[in-house]
C-alpha positions, -999 to 999 in steps of 0.1 A, spaced: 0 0 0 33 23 11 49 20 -28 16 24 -44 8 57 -29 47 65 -33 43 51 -71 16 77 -77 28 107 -62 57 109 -78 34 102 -114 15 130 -103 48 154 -99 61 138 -128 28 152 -142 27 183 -128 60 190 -139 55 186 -174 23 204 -175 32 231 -154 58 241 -189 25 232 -212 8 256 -192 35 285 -194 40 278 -229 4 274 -240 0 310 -222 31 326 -242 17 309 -276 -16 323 -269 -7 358 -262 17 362 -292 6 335 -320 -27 322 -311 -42 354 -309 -48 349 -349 -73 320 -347 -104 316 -338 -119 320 -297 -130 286 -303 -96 272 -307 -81 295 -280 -105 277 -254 -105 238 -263 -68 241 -267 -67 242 -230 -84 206 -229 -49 193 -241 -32 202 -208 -64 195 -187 -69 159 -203 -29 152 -198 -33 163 -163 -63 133 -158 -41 110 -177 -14 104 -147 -45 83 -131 -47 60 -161 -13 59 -160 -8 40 -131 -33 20 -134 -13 8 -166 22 8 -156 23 2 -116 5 -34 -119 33 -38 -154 62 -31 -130 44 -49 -97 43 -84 -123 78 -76 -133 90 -76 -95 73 -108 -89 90 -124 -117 128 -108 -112 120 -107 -71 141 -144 -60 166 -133 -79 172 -99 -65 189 -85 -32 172 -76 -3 158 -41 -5 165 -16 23 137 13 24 155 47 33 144 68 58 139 96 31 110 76 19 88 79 49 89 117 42 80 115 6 53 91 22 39 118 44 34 142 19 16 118 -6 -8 110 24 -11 149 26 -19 154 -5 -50 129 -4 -62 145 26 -62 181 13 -75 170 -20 -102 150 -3 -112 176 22 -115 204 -14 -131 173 -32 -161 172 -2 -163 211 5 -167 216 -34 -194 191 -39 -212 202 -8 -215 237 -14 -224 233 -52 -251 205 -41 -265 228 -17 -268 264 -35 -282 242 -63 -308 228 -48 -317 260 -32 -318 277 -67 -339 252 -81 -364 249 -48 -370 287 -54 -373 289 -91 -409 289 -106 -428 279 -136 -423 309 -165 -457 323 -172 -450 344 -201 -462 324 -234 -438 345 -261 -409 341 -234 -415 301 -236 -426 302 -276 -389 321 -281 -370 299 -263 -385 267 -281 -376 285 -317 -337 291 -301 -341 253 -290 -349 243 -326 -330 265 -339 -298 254 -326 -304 219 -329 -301 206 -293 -321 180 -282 -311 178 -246 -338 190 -222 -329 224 -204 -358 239 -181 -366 270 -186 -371 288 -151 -376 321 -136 -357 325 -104 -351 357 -78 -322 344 -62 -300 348 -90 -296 382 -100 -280 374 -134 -287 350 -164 -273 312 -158 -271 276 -169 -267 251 -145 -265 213 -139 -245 188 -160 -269 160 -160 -308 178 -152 -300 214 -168 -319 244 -163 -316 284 -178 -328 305 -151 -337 341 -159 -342 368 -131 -375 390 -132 -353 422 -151 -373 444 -177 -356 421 -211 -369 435 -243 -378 407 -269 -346 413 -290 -323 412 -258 -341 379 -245 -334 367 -276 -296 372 -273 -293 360 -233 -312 327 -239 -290 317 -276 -259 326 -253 -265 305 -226 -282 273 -248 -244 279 -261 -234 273 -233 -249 237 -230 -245 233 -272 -206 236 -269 -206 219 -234 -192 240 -213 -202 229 -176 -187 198 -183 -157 211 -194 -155 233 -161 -161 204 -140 -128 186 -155 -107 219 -150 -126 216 -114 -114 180 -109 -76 193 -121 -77 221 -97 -89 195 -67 -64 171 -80 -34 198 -83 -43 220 -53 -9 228 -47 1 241 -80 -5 278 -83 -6 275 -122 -32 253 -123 -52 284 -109 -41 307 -136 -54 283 -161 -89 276 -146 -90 317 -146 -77 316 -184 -105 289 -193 -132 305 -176 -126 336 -198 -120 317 -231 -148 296 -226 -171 334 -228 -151 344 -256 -155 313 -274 -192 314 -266 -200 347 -279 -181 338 -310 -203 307 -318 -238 330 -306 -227 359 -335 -212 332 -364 -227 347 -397 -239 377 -382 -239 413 -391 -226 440 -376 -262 457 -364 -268 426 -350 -235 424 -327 -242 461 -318 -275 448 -302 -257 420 -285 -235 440 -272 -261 461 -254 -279 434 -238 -244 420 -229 -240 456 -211 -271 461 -199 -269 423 -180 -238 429 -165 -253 462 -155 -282 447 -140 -264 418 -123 -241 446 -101 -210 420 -113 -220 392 -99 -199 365 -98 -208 329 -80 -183 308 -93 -197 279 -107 -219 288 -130 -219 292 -166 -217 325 -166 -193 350 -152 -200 384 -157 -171 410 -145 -156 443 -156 -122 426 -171 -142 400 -195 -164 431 -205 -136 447 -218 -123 419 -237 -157 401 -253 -167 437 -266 -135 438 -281 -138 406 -295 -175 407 -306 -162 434 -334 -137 416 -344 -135 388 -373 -129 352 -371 -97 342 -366 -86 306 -384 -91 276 -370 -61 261 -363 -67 226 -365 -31 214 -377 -15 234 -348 -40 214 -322 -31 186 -339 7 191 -335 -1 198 -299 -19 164 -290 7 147 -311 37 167 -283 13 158 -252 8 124 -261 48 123 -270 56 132 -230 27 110 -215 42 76 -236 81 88 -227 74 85 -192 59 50 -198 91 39 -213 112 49 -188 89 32 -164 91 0 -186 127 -4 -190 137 4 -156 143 -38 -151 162 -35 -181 187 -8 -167 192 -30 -136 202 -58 -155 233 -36 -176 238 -24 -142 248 -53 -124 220 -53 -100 202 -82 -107 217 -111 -102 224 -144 -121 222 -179 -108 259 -184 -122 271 -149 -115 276 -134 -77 274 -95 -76 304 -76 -70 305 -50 -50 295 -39 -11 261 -58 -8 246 -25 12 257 -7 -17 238 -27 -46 203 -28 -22 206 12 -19 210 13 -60 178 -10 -62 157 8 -37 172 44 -58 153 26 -95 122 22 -81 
C-alpha cells in the first residue's frame, strides 16, 4: 500500500511537472501566435493540458501493476531491499496530499449540491407564453435535443445555466426587451451546445487534483474567460454588424443589471475585465481555425505522456546492464549495502 501511494505521487509530480511548462507555454503561444485563430480554438486548446493532467491516473493503473508483475517475476533473484528513511517523508506528503485533495473534493461538492438545490427549490414555472414560444424557436434552432428547463428565479440576479446531467436556464424577473431575451437565452443554450459545464467540472477536478500548484489556478482563470469568448463567437457566427451592436447592449445592460455578480460555478461569469475583452472581440472577425497546430499539440502531449511509460518499462532493463540483478551463475560484486541502496534508488 506504502509503494503504491509513493508510485503515484511521484506520477503526479512527474505530471505536474510537465504540465506546469505546457501551461506557461500554451499562455506565451496564446498571447503572441494564437491570438490569430479563432476563440474557439483558443479555449478547447486548453483541454490538451487538462486531459494530460487526468491521464497520470490512467497511468498508473497501466504501468504500476506492469512493474508490480515484473518484480514478482525478477523478485528471487534480487537482493534484499533496504527502504530509506527519506521515503517515509516522501510518504507523508503523498498521504497529505489525499487528505487536502479529499477535504477540497467534499467542501466543493457540498457547497455546489446545496446552492443548487436552493436555486432550483426557489425557481418557478415561467408564465409568459412569447418568453417560452422564443425559447423553443432558439431550441430548434440550434439543434439541441437535450432537455434544459426554462425557469424564472429571484435568487439569481443574473442570467445562468446550470447542472451537468438535469439542466436548467434560469432568468431573473429584469425588464428584457424581446430582442435582448433573444440574445441571453441563444448565449447561454451555447453554453450547453458547446458543453461547457462539463468542461469546467474537469478543470474543477484538475484544480482538486493539483491544489498545490498555483498555475493550475491561472489556467482555470484563463478557461473561464476563453470559454465566454469562445461562446460569444459561436452566438454571433454569420452575423452582421447591427446585429453584434444589439448584443452588445444586452451583454451591457446584463452585467449592469447583475451589479458583477460573480458565484463561481456557474456558466456565466459576468465582470468588468471580461467586458472589456468580449466587446473587443465581438467586433472583431474570425480568426482561423487552427486545426493542424491542435493537432501538432496532441501529437507533443501524447509524446511526453508515452516517454514516461518507457522509462517506467525499462527500468528492469537498466538493472540488468547495471549489475543489480543477479544471475544464478554470476555473484554481484560490489558492497552488498551498496547494490540494495542502487535498487531501492530505481524504483
Amino acid at each position: 500500500m506504502n509503494n503504491c501511494m509513493i508510485y503515484i505521487f511521484e506520477n503526479l509530480i512527474q505530471t505536474t511537472i510537465i504540465c506546469s511548462i505546457g501551461i506557461c507555454l500554451l499562455l506565451f503561444l496564446k498571447r503572441y501566435v494564437f491570438k490569430k485563430f479563432s476563440k474557439r480554438f483558443n479555449y478547447y486548446i486548453w483541454l490538451v493540458i487538462v486531459f494530460r493532467m487526468l491521464l497520470f491516473l490512467f497511468n498508473y493503473t497501466v504501468t504500476y501493476e506492469v512493474k508490480k508483475n515484473n518484480r514478482n517475476t525478477v523478485g528471487n533473484s534480487i537482493t534484499q531491499i533496504d527502504i530509506p528513511k527519506d521515503n517515509n517523508l516522501m510518504l507523508y506528503v503523498a498521504y497529505l496530499w489525499v487528505f487536502v485533495a479529499i477535504v477540497i473534493a467534499v467542501y466543493t461538492f457540498i457547497k455546489y449540491t446545496r446552492f443548487k438545490n436552493l436555486v432550483v427549490d426557489v425557481s418557478y414555472d415561467i408564465e409568459d407564453n412569447d418568453v417560452n414560444y422564443l425559447y423553443k424557436n432558439l431550441l430548434e434552432e440550434l439543434n439541441i435535443k437535450k432537455k434544459i428547463e426554462l425557469r424564472g428565479s429571484d435568487e439569481l440576479i443574473s442570467p445562468a445555466g446550470m447542472g451537468l446531467f438535469k439542466s436548467y436556464i434560469f432568468l431573473p424577473d429584469y425588464p428584457y426587451s424581446k430582442d435582448e431575451l433573444t440574445w441571453i437565452l441563444k448565449h447561454e443554450l451555447m453554453h450547453f451546445k458547446n458543453k461547457d459545464i462539463l468542461i469546467k467540472f474537469l478543470v474543477l477536478s484538475v484544480k482538486i487534483i493539483y491544489w498545490f500548484n498555483p498555475l493550475v489556478y491561472i489556467m482555470s482563470s484563463k478557461v473561464n474567460l476563453d470559454c465566454e469568448l469562445c461562446c460569444d463567437e459561436s452566438v454571433l457566427t454569420d452575423c452582421s454588424l447591427k446585429d453584434k451592436k444589439e448584443y452588445a447592449l444586452a451583454l451591457i445592460k446584463s452585467i449592469k443589471l447583475s451589479k458583477n455578480y460573480n458565484s463561481g460555478i456557474l456558466t456565466t461569469e459576468f465582470n468588468k475585465t471580461s467586458l472589456e475583452m468580449r466587446l473587443n472581440s465581438i467586433i472583431k472577425k474570425k480568426g482561423r481555425n487552427g486545426i493542424f497546430i491542435a493537432f501538432i499539440l496532441i501529437c507533443i502531449s501524447l509524446i511526453t505522456y508515452f516517454n514516461f511509460e518507457t522509462i517506467s518499462f525499462n527500468n528492469f532493463n537498466t538493472l540488468g546492464t547495471m549489475g543489480i540483478i543477479n544471475d544464478k551463475k554470476a555473484k554481484p560484486k560490489g558492497d552488498n549495502v551498496l547494490n540494495r541502496k542502487v535498487i531501492y534508488s530505481r524504483y
